[in-house]
C-alpha positions as a printed Julia matrix, in Angstrom:
229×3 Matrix{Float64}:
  83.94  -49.61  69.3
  85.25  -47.64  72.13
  88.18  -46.28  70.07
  85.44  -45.0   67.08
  83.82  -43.58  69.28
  86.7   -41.88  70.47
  87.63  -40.78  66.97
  84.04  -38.96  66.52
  84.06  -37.5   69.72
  87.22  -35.66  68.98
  86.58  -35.06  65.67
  82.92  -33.34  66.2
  81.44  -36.42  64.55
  78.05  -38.31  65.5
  76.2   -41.23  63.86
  72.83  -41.49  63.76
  73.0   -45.1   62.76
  76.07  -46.4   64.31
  75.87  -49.88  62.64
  76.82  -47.99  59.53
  80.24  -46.43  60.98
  81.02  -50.04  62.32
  80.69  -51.34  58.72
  83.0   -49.06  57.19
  85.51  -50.33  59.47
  84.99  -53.99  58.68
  87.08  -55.92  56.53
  86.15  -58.92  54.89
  88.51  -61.05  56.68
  86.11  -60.21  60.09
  83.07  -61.01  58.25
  84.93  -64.64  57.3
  85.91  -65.09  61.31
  82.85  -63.85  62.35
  79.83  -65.02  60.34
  77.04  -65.74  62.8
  77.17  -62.39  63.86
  78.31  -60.42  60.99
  77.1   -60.5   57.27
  78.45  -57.58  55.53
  82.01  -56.14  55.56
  83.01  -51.89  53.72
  83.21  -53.0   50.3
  79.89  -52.01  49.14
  80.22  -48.65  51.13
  83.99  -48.74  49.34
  82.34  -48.14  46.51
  79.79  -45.8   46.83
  82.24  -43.48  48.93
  84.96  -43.54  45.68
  81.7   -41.96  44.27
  81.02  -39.02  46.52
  84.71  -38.45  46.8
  84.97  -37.68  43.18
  81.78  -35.83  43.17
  82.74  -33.87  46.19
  86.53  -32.67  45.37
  85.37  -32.31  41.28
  83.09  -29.77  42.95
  85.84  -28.27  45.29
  88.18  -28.37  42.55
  86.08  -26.49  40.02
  85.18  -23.75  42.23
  88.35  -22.97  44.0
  90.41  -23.12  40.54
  88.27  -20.9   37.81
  91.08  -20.39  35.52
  92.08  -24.55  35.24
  91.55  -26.45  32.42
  89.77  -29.55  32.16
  92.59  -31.39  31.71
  94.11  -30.39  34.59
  91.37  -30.29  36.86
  91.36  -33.98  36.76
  95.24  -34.38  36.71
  94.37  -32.62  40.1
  91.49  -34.34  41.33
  93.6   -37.92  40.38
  96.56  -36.73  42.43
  93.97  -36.16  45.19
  91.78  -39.82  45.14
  95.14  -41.6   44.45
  95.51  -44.7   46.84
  98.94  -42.86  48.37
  96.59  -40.0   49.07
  93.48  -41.41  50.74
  96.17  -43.57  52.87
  98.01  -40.32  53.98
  94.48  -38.96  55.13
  93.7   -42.29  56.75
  96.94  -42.64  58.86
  96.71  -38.65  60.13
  93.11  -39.97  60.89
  94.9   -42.98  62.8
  91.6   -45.21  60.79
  94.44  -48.27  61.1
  93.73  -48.64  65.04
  89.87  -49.13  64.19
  89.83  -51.57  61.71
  88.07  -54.55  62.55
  90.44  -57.22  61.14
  90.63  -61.21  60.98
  93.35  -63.22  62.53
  95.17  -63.75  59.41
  94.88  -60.23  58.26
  96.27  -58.89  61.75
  98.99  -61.07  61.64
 100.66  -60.05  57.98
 100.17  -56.4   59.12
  96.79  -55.76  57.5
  96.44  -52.07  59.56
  99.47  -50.97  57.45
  98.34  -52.28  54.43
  97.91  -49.36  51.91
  95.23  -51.08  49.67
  93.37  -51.12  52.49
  93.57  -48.25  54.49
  92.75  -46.85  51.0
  89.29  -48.73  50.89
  88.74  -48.2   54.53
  88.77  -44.27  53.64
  87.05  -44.34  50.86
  84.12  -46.45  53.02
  84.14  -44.29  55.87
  83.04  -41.09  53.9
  80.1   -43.63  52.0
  78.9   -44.14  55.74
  78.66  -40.32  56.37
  77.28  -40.12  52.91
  74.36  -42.58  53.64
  73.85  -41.43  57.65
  73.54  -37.65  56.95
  74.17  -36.68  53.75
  76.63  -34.59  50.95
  76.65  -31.47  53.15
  78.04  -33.32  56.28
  80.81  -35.01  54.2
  81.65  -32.13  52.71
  82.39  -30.29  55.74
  84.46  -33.23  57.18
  86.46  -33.24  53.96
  87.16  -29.1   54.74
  88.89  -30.19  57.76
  90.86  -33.31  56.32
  91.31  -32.36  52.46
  90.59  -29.16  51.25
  93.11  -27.3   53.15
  95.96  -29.56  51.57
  94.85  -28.76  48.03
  95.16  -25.13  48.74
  98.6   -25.22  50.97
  99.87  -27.22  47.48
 100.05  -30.73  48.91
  99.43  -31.71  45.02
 101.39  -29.07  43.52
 103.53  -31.33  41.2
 100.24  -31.85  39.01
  99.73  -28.33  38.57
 101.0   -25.37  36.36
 100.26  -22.5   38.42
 102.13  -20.17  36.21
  99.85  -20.92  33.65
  97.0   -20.42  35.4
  97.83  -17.17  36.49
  99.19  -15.74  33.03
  95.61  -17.38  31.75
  93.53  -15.69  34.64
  95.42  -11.7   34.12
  94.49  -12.11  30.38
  90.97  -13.02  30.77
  90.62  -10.07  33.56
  92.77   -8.04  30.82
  94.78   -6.86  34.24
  98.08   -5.95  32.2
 101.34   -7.49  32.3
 102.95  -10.01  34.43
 107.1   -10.66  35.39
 108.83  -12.72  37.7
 112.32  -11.81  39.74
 114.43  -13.95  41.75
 115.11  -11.66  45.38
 116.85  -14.15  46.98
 119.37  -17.4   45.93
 121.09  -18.77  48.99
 122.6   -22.37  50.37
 125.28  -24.32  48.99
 125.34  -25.33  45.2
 124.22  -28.74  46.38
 121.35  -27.76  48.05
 120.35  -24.15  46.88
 117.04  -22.07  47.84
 115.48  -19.98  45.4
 113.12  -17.38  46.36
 111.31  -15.33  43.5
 108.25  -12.68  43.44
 105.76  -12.65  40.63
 104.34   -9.26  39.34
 101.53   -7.78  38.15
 102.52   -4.59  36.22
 105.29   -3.98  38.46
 103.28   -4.36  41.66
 104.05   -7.74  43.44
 101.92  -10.15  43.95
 103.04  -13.25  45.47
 106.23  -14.63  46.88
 107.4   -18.36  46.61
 110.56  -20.53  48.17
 111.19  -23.75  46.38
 114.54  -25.57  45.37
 115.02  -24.15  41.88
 113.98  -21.2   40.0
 111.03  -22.68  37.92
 109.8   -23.97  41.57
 110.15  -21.06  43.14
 107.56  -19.29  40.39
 105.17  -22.07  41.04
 104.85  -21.06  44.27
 105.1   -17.44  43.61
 102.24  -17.91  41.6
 100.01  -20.16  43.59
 100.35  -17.52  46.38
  99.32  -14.73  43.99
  96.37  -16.95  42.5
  95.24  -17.25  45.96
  94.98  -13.4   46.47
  93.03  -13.09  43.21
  90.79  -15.72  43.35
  89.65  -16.11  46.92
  86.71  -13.97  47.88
């Protein structure tokens, strides 16, 4: 308990009901070890957070990417509730060191497990959920998630080009090009870096390992300038 309370102390984090937060640590090989003094282990808070994870990043999602389709809004928000994702946010989050394991578990490396540093995510935001609520999550998920969306963490499921060429022809803004400025490194392991432009102004740069990548990120960055207040 010491170390959780560690984590929410440097993390700007409080409980109201700390039972809860203990919970969402607790895996079901505890509750087996431990049942005279413990009846319930995360799996019911599993669930409910997979729930307001959805809810919360559709909504993030929806807002923060007016020109994306349906179909790739939840190519998107799949990339982001994937198990390798919620396990990269739970090991920057360091939630392995406060999992409250049973013997067996411990000793076949349970706090590495990626199933379950998965579930152990997803349980932790049900807790906040229940103890204060879909703004506080929210929040917490501005600090951990958000800002990987936007720096293109989850790039390879989007077609930003797309969404920029679909965004200039709703605004009716005029015409849009792309150049290459810059092509250096060996042939084995070449840089590309491109601009995108809008009518012959630029309006976004992007680095990436071919051309086509390059654009991508040309465009995200130019998206970004048109679409953020």
């Amino acid at each position: 308990m010491k170390k959780l309370r560690l984590f929410l102390e440097k993390n700007g984090l409080f409980y109201n009901d700390e039972s809860l937060l203990i919970k969402a640590f607790t895996h079901s090989s505890y509750v087996n070890e431990h049942r005279q003094t413990i009846s319930e282990d995360n799996e019911r808070l599993e669930f409910l957070g997979d729930a307001v994870l959805e809810l919360l990043i559709s909504n993030f999602l929806f807002n923060t990417y007016p020109s994306m389709k349906e179909g790739d809004l939840t190519k998107l928000r799949a990339a982001i509730v994937c198990e390798p994702s919620l396990v990269s946010f739970a090991n920057e989050l360091k939630f392995g060191e406060f999992i409250f394991l049973g013997r067996g578990e411990e000793s076949t490396g349970g706090r590495q497990r990626p199933a379950l540093l998965a579930d152990v995510f997803e349980a932790f935001i049900g807790s906040l959920y229940l103890d204060q609520g879909l703004d506080r999550v929210d929040r917490f998920l501005q600090e951990v998630v958000y800002p990987k969306v936007r720096e293109g963490a989850f790039s390879h499921v989007m077609d930003f080009k797309s969404q920029l060429q679909e965004w200039v022809q709703r605004q009716n803004l005029g015409t849009l090009s792309y150049e290459v400025v810059l092509e250096k490194g060996p042939a084995h392991n070449k840089a590309f870096i491109s601009n995108v432009l809008l009518n012959g102004e630029k309006l976004g740069t992007g680095q990436g390992r071919t051309k086509k990548e390059s654009e991508q990120h040309a465009a995200q960055q130019a998206l970004q300038g048109l679409t953020t207040p």
